[in-house]
C-alpha positions as CSV (number, residue, x, y, z in Angstrom):
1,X,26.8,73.8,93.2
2,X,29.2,73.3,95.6
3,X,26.6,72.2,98.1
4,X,25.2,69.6,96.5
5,X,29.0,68.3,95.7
6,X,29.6,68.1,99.3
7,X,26.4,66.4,100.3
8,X,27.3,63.5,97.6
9,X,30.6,63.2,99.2
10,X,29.5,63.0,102.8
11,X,26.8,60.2,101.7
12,X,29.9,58.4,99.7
13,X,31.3,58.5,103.0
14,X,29.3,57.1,105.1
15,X,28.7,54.7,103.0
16,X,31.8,53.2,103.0
C-alpha cells in the first residue's frame, strides 16, 4: 500500500 511505499522512501532517505 501506499504506506508501506512511503515508509521505504523515508528510510531511502535517510540513508542517503
Amino acid at each position: 500500500m501506499v504506506r508501506r511505499l512511503t515508509r521505504s522512501l523515508m528510510e531511502a532517505l535517510s540513508s542517503i
